[in-house]
C-alpha positions in Angstrom: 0.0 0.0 0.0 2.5 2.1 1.0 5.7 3.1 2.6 6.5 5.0 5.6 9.4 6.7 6.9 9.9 9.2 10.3 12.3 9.7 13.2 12.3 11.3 17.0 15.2 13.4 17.8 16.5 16.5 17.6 17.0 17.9 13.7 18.7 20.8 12.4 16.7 20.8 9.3 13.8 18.0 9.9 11.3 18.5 6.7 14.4 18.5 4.2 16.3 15.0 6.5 12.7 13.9 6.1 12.3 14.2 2.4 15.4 12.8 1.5 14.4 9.6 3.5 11.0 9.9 1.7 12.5 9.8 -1.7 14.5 6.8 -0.9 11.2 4.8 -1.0 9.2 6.8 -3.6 8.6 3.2 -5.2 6.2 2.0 -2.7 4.0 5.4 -3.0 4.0 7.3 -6.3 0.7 8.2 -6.0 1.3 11.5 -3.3 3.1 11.9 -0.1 2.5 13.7 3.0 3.8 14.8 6.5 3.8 15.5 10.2 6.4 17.5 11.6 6.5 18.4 15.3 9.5 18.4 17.3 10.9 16.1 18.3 8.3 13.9 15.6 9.0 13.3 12.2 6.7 11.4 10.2 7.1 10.4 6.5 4.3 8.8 4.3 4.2 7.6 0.2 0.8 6.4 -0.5 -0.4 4.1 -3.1 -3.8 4.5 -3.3 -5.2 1.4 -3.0 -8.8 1.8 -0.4 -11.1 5.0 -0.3 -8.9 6.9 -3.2 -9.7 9.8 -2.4 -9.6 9.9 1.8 -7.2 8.1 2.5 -4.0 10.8 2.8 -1.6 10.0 5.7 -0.4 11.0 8.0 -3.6 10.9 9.4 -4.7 12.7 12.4 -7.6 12.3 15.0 -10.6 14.8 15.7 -7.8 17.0 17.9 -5.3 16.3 16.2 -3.4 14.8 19.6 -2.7 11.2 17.3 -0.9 11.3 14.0 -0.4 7.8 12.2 1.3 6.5 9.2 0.5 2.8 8.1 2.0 0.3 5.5 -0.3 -2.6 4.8 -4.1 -3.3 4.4 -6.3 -4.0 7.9 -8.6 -6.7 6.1 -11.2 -6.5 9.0 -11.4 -2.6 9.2 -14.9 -2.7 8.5 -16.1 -4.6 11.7 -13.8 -2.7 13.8 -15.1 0.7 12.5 -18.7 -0.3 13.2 -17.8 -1.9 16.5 -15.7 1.5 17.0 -18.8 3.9 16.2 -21.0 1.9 18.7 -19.0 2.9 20.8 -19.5 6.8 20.4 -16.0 7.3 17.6 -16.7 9.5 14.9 -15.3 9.3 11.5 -14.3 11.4 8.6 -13.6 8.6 5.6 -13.8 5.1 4.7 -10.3 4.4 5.4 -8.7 1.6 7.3 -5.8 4.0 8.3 -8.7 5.8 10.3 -9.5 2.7 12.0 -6.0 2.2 13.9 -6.4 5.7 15.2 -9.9 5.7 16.9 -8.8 1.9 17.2 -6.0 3.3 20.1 -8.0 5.8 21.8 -10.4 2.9 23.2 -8.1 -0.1 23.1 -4.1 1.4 23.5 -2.1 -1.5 22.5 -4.1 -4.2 23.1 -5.9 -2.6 19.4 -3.0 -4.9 17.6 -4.4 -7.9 18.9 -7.8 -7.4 17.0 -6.1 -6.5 13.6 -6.5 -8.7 10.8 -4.1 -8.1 8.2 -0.9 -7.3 7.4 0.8 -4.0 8.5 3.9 -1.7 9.7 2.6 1.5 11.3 3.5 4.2 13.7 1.2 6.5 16.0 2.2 9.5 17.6 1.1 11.0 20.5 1.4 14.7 20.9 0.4 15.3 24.2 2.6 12.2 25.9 5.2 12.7 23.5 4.9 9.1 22.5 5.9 7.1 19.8 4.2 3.7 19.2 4.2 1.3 16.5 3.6 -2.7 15.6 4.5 -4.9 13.1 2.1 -7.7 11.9 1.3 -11.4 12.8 3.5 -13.0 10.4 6.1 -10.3 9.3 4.4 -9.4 5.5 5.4 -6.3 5.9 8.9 -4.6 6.8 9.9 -2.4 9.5 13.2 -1.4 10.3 14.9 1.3 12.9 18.0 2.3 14.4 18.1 4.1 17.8 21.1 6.0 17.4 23.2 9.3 18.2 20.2 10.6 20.1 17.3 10.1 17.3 14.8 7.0 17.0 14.8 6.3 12.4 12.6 4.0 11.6 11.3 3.0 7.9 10.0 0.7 5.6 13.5 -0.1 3.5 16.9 0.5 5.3 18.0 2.9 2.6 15.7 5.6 3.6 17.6 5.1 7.3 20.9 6.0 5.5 19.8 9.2 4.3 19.2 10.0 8.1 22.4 12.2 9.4 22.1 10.9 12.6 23.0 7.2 11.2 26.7 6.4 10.2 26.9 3.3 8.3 29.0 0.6 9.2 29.0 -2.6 7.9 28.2 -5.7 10.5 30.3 -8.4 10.2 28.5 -10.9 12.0 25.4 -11.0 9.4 27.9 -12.0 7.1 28.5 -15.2 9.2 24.7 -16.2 9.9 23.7 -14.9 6.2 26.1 -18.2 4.7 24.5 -20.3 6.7 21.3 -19.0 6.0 20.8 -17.6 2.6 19.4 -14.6 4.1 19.9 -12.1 6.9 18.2 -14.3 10.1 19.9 -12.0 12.7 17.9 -9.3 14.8 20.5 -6.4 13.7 20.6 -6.1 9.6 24.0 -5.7 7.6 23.8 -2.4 8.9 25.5 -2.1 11.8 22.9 -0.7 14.2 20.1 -0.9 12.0 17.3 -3.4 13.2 14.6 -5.4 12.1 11.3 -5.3 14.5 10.3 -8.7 14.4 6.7 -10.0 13.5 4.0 -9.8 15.8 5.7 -6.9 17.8 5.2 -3.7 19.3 7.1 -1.0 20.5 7.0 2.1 22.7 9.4 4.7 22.5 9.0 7.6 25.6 11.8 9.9 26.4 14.4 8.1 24.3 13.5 5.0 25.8 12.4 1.9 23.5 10.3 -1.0 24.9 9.5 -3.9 22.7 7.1 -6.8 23.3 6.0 -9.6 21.6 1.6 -9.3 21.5 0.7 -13.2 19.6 3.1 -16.3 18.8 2.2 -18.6 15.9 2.5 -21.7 17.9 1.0 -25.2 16.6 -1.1 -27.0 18.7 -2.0 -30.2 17.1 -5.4 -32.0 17.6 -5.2 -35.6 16.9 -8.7 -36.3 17.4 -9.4 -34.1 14.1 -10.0 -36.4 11.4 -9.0 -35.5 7.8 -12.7 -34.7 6.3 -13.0 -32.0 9.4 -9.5 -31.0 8.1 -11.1 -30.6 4.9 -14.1 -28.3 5.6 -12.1 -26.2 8.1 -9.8 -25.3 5.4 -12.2 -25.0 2.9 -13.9 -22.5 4.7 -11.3 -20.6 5.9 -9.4 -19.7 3.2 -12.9 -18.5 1.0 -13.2 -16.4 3.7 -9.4 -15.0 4.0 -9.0 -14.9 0.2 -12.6 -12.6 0.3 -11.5 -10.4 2.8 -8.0 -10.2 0.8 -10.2 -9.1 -2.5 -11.3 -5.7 -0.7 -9.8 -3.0 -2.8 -11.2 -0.3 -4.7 -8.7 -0.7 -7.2 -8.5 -4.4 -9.5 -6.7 -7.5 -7.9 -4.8 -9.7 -10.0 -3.2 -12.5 -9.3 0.4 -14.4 -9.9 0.6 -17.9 -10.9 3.0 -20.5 -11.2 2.6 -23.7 -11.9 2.0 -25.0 -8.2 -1.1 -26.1 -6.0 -0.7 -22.9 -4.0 -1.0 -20.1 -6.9 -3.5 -22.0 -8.9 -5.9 -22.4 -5.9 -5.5 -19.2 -5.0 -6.6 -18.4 -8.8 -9.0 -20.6 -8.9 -11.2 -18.8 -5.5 -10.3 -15.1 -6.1 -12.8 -14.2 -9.2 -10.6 -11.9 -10.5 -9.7 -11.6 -14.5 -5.8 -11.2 -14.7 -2.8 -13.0 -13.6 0.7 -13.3 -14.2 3.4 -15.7 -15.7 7.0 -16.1 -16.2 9.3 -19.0 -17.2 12.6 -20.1 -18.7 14.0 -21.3 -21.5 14.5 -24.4 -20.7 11.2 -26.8 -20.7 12.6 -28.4 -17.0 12.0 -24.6 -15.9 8.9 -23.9 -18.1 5.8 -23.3 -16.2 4.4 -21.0 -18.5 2.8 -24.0 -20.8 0.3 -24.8 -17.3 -0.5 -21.3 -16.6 -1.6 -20.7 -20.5 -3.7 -24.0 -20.2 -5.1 -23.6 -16.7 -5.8 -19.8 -17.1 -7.8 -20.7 -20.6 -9.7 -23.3 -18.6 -10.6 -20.6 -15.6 -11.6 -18.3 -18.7 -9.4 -15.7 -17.4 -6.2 -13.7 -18.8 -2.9 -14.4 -18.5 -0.1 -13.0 -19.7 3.2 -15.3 -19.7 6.3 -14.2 -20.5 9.7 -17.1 -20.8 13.1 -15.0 -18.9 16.1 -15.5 -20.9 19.6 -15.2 -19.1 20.7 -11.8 -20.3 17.1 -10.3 -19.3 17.8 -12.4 -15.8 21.3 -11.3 -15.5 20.5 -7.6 -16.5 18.3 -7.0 -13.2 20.4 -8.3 -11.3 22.0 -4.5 -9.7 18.4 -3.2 -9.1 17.3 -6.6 -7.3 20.4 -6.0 -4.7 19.3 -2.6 -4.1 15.9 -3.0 -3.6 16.6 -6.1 -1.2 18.4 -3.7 0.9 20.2 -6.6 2.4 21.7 -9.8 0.2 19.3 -12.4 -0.4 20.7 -16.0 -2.4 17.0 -17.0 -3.3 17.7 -17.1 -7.2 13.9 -16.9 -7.4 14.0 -13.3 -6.4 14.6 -12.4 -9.6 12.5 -14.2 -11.2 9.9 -12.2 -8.6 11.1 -9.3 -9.5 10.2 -9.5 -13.1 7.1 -11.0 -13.0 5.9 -8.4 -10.7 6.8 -5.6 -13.5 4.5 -7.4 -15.6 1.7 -7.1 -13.2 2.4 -3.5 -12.2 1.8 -2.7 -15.7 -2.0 -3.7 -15.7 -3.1 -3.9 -12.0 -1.8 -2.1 -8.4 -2.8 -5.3 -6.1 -1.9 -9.2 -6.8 -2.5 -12.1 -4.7 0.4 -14.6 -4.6 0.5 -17.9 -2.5 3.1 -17.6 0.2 2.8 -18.8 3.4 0.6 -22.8 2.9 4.0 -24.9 2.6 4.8 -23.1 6.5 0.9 -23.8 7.4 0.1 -26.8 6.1 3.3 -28.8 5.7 4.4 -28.5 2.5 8.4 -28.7 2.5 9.6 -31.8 1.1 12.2 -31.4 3.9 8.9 -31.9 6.4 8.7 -35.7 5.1 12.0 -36.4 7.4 10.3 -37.2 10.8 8.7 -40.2 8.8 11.6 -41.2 7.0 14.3 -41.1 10.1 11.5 -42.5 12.2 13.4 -46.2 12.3 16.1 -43.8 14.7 13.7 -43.2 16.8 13.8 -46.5 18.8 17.5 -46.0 19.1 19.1 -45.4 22.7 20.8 -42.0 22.4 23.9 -43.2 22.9 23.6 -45.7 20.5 23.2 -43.2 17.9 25.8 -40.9 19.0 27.9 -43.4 18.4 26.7 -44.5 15.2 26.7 -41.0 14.0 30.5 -40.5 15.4 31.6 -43.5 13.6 30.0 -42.6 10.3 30.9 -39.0 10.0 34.5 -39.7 10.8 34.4 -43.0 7.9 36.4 -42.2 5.0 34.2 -43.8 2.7 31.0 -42.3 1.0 28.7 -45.0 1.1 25.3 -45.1 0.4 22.7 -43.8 3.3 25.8 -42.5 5.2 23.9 -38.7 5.4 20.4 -40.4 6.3 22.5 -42.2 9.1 24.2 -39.4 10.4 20.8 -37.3 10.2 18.6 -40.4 11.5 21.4 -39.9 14.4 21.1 -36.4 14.8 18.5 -34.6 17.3 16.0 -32.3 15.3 17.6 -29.5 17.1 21.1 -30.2 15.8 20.3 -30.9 12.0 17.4 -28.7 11.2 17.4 -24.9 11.1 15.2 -24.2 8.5 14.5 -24.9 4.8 17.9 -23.1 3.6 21.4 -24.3 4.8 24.4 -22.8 2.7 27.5 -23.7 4.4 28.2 -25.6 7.2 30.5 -24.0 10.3 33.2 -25.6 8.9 32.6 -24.6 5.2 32.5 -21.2 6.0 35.8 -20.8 8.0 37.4 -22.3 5.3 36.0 -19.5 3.0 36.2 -16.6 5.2 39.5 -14.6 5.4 39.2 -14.5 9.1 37.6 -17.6 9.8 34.5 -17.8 11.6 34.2 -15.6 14.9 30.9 -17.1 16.4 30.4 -19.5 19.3 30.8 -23.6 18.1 27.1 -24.1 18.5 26.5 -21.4 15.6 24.2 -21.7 13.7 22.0 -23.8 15.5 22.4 -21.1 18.9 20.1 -18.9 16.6 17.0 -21.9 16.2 17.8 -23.1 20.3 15.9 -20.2 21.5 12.9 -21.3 18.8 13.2 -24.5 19.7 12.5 -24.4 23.1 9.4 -22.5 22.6 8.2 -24.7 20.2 5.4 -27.7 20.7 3.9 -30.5 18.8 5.8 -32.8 16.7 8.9 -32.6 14.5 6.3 -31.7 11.9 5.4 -29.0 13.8 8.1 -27.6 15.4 10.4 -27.3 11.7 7.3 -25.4 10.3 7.1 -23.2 13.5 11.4 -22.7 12.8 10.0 -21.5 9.2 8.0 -19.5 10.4 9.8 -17.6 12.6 13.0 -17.3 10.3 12.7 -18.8 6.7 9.4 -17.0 6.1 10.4 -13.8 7.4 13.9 -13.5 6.2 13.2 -15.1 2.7 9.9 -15.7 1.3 7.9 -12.8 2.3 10.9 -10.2 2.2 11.4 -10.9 -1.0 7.8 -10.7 -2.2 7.3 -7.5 -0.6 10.6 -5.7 -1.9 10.2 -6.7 -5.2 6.1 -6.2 -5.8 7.0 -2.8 -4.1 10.0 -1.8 -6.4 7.1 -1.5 -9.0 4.5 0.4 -6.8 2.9 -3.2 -6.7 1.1 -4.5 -3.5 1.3 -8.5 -2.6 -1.0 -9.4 -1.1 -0.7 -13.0 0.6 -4.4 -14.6 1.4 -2.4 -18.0 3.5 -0.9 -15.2 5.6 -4.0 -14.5 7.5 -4.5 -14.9 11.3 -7.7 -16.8 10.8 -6.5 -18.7 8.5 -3.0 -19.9 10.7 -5.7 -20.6 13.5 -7.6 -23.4 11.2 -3.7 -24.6 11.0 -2.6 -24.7 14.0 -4.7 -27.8 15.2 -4.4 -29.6 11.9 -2.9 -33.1 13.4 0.2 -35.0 11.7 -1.2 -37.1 9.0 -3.0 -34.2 8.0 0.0 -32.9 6.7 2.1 -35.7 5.8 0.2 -38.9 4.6 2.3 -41.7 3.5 4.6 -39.3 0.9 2.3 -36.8 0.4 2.8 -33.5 1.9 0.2 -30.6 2.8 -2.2 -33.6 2.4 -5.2 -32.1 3.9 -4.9 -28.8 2.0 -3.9 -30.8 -1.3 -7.9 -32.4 -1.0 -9.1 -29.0 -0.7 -7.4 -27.6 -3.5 -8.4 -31.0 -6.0 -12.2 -29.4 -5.5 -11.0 -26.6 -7.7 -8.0 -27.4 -9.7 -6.6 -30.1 -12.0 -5.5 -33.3 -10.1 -2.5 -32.8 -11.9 -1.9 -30.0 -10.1 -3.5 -30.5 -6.6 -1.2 -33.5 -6.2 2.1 -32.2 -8.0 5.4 -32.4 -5.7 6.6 -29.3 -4.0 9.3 -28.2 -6.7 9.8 -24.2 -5.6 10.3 -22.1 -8.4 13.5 -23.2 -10.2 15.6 -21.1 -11.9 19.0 -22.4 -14.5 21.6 -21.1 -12.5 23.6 -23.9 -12.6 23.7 -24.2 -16.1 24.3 -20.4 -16.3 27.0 -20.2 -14.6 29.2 -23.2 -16.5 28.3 -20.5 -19.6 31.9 -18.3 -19.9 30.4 -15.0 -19.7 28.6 -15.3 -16.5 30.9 -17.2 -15.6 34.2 -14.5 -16.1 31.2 -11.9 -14.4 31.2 -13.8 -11.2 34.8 -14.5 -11.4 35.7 -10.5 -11.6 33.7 -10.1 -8.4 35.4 -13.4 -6.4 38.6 -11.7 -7.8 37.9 -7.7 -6.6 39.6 -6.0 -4.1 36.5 -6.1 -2.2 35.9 -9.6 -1.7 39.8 -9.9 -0.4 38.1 -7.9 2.8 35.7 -10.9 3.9 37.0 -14.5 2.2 40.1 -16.6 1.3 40.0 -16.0 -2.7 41.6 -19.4 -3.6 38.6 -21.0 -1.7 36.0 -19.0 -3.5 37.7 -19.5 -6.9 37.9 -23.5 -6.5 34.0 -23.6 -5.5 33.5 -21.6 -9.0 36.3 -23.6 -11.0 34.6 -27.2 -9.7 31.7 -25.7 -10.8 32.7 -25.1 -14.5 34.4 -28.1 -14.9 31.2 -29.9 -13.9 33.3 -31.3 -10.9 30.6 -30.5 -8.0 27.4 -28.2 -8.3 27.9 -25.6 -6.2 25.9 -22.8 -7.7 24.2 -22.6 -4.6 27.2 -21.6 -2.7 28.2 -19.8 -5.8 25.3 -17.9 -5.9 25.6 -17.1 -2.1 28.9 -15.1 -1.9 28.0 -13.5 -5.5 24.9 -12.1 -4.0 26.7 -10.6 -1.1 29.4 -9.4 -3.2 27.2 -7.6 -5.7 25.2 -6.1 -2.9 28.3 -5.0 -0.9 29.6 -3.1 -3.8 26.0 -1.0 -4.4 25.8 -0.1 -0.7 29.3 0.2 0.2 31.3 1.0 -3.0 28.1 3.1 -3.7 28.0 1.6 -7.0 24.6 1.7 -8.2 22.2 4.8 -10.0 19.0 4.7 -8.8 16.2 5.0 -10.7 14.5 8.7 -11.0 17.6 10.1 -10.2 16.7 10.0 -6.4 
């Protein structure tokens, strides 16, 4: 919908710091901006006009203008609150939901985030108390970053309108760098900005007199009810998501959709009774999906437009991806996100897009493990430290010898989410200064998770998805990239209601025999192919492999392994021989490839400053 920017603090020159920091973000709002300037309050707004066109202008004030607000996101259930709200003796001046959160605070302070059903970032300021306020949503859809620093509170939608605040110095933090190979994507509560942090999901915060208290307001823990059989399953879910992807349809503007060739997409398609949606594929047919959408989409009787990415077109938008990311990201798929969404943003301002059922309804391959190491389980424990000892110190690679060592490996030791780069050992071989963290790194960053985690092994690797993978990945990317083209995702899984139907959904509901998501998979054959409604979770996979054996990406990736740059953070011989093996078809390691080239090409746009942005800005 939106972004928002805005700091606390003293300012020599406070509208012009605040502009600057609004033009950083002009992507997400092209459609006006406004303001709110009252020492020592700053707040920043870009609008894309999505509900109540015309009223809808932030930052929004109350009837005495002692609250000011400015909100990213879309509050789904607005229009109960606002009648509940009126009963209640609230008077309002528009349709808005922005209005909502405002007369929403007044009678409920910050118990109001508990009764939001959306997704959202927004700050409220309040002028008499001097009092800052602001929550992030359930499930982290959208961003929210800050940095309490040098006597000012900056806080924004994208880090890069938090460099254009003075009071901020930017210095790079090292120890991302070391959690960010393990993970694909920056997990840690402080960004790559040294200083700058992420409030994380179902959060809120109170700043008063330079003081900043955080607190956690809802945890998305599963509670597994065995006694559910599948066909209640079914009808819970059913129900459930017609009514999130109904309330995710409210727009006065037209909601597309994007769609791959997976269950998730195609059901959302096939429930949202809209008439556009969006396709992209490769060249290859093993990375084709385009072929399904054109035949599904002329089935539905609805438009698609499809598009097949060729590897100069992927290659080429490559530097604006980094930027827009704010922080390096190895999903390869991010690309591919990024260009699809300039499609859409050429003929709609909303799409729906189906993130979020693989962490709700057990959809990972990776979640078929519990089943498949369940022989293990009848093991002693010291049996199978034993076993595990003997077979990772064996010199010989025989077969099963990883489903061994993971059968003998607690949960909690092997699993930290669906991404896992390079091992500890991997990446002090790589890194110039070997790797600084404490031995039980990475899995010290899941422990905390872990132990706050209930249910089964099924349940407790989607609630570690949850709580990293789907923040730090999946949604990140599908908000940076929708938003880079004044595009808002919307994400109809992603709904509070709808986790709540998924919380109790027992074991075999999600994994039967090989089949994963199984319960939502019955669901989804009501209204799509069988083809599709049973198809194996594949992702959305992208040639890099074979890309990079090409020579000229290839000698591209090279001249960044080789800079002067890369010297800083990793042993150059080590990074060249993962790219040589690679060529000579020795080893695939395009992922890890693909790892250290992201962070290198993102380094040298935010550090070496080598990047033009668009507009000029």
């Amino acid at each position: 919908m939106c972004g928002i920017s805005g700091f606390v603090g003293k300012c020599d020159e406070p509208q012009k710091v605040l502009e600057n920091m609004m033009n950083k973000i002009i992507h997400r709002g092209p459609d006006s901006e406004g303001m709110y300037l009252s020492s020592p309050a700053a707040l920043g707004f870009r609008r894309l006009s999505i509900i109540d066109l015309n009223n809808g202008t932030q930052p929004m004030k109350n009837e005495d203008g002692s609250l000011i607000v400015t909100f990213n996101g879309e509050i789904y259930n607005y229009q109960v609150l606002r009648e509940d709200l009126i009963k209640k003796g609230h008077v309002f001046s528009n349709h808005s939901d922005t209005e909502v959160l405002l007369h929403g605070y007044e009678e409920y302070g910050k118990e109001l985030v508990k009764k939001l059903r959306g997704m959202f970032a927004f700050v409220i300021w309040d002028e008499k108390t001097k009092t800052l306020f602001g929550a992030r949503d359930y499930f982290g859809i959208k961003p929210f970053y800050y940095a309490n620093t040098n006597g000012s509170f900056i806080y924004s939608s994208e880090i890069k309108s938090i460099l254009a605040h003075p009071a901020y110095e930017k210095e790079f933090n090292p120890d991302a760098l070391e959690a960010y190979l393990s993970f694909q994507y920056s997990v840690l509560p402080e960004t790559f900005f040294k200083g700058i942090f992420k409030l994380p999901p179902a959060h809120c915060f109170t700043l008063k007199d330079g003081k900043l208290d955080i607190e956690r307001f809802w945890e998305p823990v599963f509670e597994e009810d065995e006694k559910k059989s599948v066909e209640e399953a079914i009808e819970d879910i059913d129900k459930v998501m017609a009514d999130s992807v109904k309330h995710h349809m409210i727009a006065d503007v037209e909601v597309g959709s994007l769609l791959s060739s997976g269950v998730d997409s195609s059901f959302v398609v096939s429930r949202f009774n809209g008439a556009k949606t969006f396709s992209v594929g490769f060249e290859n047919d093993n990375y084709n999906e385009v072929a399904y959408a054109e035949r599904f989409t002329n089935k539905m009787g609805i438009e698609n437009d499809r598009h097949i990415i060729d590897s100069k077109e992927y290659f080429s938008v490559l530097d604006d991806v980094a930027y827009y990311m704010d922080e390096p990201l190895a999903d390869a798929s991010c690309v591919a996100l990024y260009i699809v969404d300039s499609m859409a943003a050429k003929k709609v301002k909303v799409v729906l897009s189906g993130e979020g059922a693989d962490e709700f309804f057990g959809g990972y391959n990776i979640y078929h493990e519990p089943v498949s190491l369940r022989p293990f389980k009848v093991l002693p424990k010291g049996l199978k430290k034993g076993i595990k000892k003997w077979a990772e110190r064996s010199n010989i690679n025989f077969k099963g010898k990883n489903y061994i060592i993971r059968g003998c490996t607690p949960l909690e030791k092997r699993f930290i989410g669906n991404a896992k780069r390079f091992s500890r050992k991997e990446a002090n071989q790589i890194l110039k200064n070997g790797v600084k963290k404490e031995n039980n790194f990475p899995f010290s960053i899941t422990e905390p998770l872990y132990k706050r985690a209930k249910g089964s092994d099924f349940a407790k690797m989607q609630y570690i998805d949850i709580n990293l993978w789907l923040i730090g990945d999946i949604l990140l990317k599908a908000d940076k990239m929708s938003m880079a083209h004044s595009l808002e995702s919307r994400v109809p899984f992603l709904d509070v209601e709808v986790f709540n139907v998924a919380r109790k959904l027992p074991s075999y509901c999600k994994i039967h025999n090989k089949v994963t998501k199984y319960a939502f998979r019955q669901v989804a054959e009501k209204y799509i192919p069988s083809e599709v409604a049973e198809k194996k979770k594949l992702g959305f996979p992208i040639p890099i492999a074979r890309w990079l054996r090409e020579d000229n990406y290839y000698n591209m990736v090279k001249g960044y392994f080789e800079s002067d740059y890369a010297a800083k953070f990793f042993k150059q011989e080590e990074i060249m021989r993962f790219l040589d093996n690679h060529k000579k078809g020795i080893k695939d390691e395009s992922k890890k490839i693909w790892t250290i080239f992201m962070f290198l090409k993102w380094y040298d746009i935010y550090f070496n400053n080598n990047y033009v942005e668009k507009g000029g800005k």
